[in-house]
N, C-alpha and C positions, 0 to 999 in steps of 0.2 A: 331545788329538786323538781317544783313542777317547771319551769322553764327550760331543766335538761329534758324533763321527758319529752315536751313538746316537741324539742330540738328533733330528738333523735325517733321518737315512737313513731310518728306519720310515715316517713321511706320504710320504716319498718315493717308497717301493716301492710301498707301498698305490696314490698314485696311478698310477703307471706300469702297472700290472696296469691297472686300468680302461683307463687309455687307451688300449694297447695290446690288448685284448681286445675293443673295437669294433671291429665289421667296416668299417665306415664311419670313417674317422678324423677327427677335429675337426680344425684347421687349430693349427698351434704359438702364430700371435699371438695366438689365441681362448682359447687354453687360458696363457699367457702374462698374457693380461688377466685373466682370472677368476682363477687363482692372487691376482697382485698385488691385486685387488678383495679377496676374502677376507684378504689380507694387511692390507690397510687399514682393515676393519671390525675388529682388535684394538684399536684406539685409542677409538671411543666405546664398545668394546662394555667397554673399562677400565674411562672413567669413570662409566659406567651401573654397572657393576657395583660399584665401591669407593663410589658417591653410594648406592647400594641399602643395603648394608651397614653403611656410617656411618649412615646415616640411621635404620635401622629395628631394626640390629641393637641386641642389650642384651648381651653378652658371651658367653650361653648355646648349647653346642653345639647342642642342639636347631635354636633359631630361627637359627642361624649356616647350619646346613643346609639348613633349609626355603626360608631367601631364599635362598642360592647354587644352590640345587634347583629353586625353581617363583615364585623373582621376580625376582630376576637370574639369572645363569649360563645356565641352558638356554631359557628365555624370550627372555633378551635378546640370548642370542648366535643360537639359530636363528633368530627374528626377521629378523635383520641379512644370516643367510647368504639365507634367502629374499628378501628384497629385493633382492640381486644377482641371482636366478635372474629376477623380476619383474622388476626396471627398467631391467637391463642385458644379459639374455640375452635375454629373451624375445623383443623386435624384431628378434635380430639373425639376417639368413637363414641361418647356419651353421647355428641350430637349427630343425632341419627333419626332426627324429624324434622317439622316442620317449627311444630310448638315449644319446641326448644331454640328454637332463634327467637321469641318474646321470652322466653324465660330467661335466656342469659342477656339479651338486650337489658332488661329492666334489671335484672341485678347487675348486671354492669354500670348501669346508669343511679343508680340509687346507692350501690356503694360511693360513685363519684356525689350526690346528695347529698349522703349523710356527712360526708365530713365538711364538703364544702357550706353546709348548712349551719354544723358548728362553729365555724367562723364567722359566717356572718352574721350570727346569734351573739360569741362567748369574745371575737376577737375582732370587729367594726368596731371602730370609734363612730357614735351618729352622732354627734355634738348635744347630746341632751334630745335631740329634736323628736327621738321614740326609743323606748326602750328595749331591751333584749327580749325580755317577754312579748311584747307586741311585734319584734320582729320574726319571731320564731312562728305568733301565728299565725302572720299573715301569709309566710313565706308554707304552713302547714296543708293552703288550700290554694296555694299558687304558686309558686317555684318548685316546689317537691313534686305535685302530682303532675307538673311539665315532663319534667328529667322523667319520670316515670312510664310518663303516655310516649314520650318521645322514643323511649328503649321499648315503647309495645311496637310501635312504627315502621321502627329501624329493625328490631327481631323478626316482625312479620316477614317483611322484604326480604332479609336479607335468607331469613329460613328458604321463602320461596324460590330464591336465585340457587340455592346451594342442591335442593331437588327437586329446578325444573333446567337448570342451565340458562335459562332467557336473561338475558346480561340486563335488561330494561329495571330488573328489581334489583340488582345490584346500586344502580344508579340513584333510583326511588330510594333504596335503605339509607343512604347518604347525605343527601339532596334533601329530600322530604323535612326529615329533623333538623335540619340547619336551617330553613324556610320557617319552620314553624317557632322554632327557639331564636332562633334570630328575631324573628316577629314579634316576638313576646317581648327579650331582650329590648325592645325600639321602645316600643310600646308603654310599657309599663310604667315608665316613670312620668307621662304626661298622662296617662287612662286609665288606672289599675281595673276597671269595668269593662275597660274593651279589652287590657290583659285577657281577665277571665274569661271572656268570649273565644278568645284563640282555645285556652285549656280545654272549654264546652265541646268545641269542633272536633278539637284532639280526640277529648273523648270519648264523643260518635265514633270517628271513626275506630278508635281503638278498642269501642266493645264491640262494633261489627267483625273487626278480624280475626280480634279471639273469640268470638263465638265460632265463625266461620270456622275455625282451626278448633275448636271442642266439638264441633259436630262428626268434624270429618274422624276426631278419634274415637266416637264412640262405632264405630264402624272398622274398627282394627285389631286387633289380636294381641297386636305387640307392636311397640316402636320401632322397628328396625327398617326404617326405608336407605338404600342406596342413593349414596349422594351421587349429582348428576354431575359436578365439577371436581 
């Protein structure tokens, strides 16, 4: 029991801070949807991933990294989360701010989280070499709060592209979280310290922008801005 909760509690508090922390609150089905859509993108984002690896890998930690870094893993899974912000949030009138591109960013991203966290908690073989529990915790203060920071990132941008038109944040929303998970992705398995300094960065920058975006709403009436695309 404590091992499930660890698994699953951490994306869970991450999300509920965000959500809670809008002044404006998204609607439970909305936030419901996007979870379970981010839940659903674990499934190609698999078999892209393991067809990547069979495919290109040669046994070598190096190139084992660099694909789960910058050709699968961060590529393929933000990818995935950004197409949910694109072809399922974007039309839909709940979103109708800014601070709702990090609100559904990060629950998109934290739905794909949790399950994929269950797995490599409940369903990795590590040969003995760590256990489920220890991998759940380490993964509680470093792959979770990733996928997390990275839908603050990707929500930022992508909110800003949708009501300012400047294409540059569209690009940034995309780009940016594949750079940084991809990084982490490289990373981690020679540096888990230098991991954590990527997350640190992350999450400078991602309490500056939600600040920046709780500032600008306590100066609002109501959420209802005109999207500019």
């Amino acid at each position: 029991m404590y091992t499930f909760s660890l698994t699953i509690l951490p994306p869970l508090i991450i999300l509920f801070y965000f959500i809670l922390s809008d002044r404006f609150r998204e609607p439970k089905a909305m936030i419901i949807k996007t979870f379970f859509l981010g839940i659903a993108i674990t499934i190609p984002a698999g078999y892209l991933n393991t067809f990547i690896l069979d495919t290109f890998g040669n046994g070598t930690a190096l190139r084992e990294a660099f694909l789960s870094g910058f050709v699968g893993g961060g590529p393929v899974e933000e990818i995935l989360k950004f197409l949910i912000l694109y072809y399922f949030i974007l039309r839909e009138k709940e979103f109708n701010e800014p601070m709702d591109g990090i609100v559904y960013g990060v629950t998109a991203s934290l739905g794909f989280a949790t399950l994929e966290n269950i797995d490599y908690v409940f369903h990795t073989n590590w040969g003995g070499v760590i256990t489920a529990e220890d991998v759940a915790f380490y993964r509680s203060f470093s792959a979770i709060p990733l996928h997390g920071l990275c839908g603050v990132i990707m929500g930022f941008n992508f909110g800003k592209y949708v009501f300012t038109s400047n294409q540059k944040y569209l690009y940034f929303s995309i780009l940016v979280p594949i750079l940084i998970h991809g990084s982490y992705n490289f990373i981690v398995g020679y540096n888990f310290i230098l991991a954590l300094v990527i997350i640190i960065i992350t999450l400078i920058f991602s309490i500056k922008f939600h600040s920046n975006l709780k500032k600008l709403q306590k100066d609002k009436k109501n959420e209802n801005e005109k999207k500019k695309i």
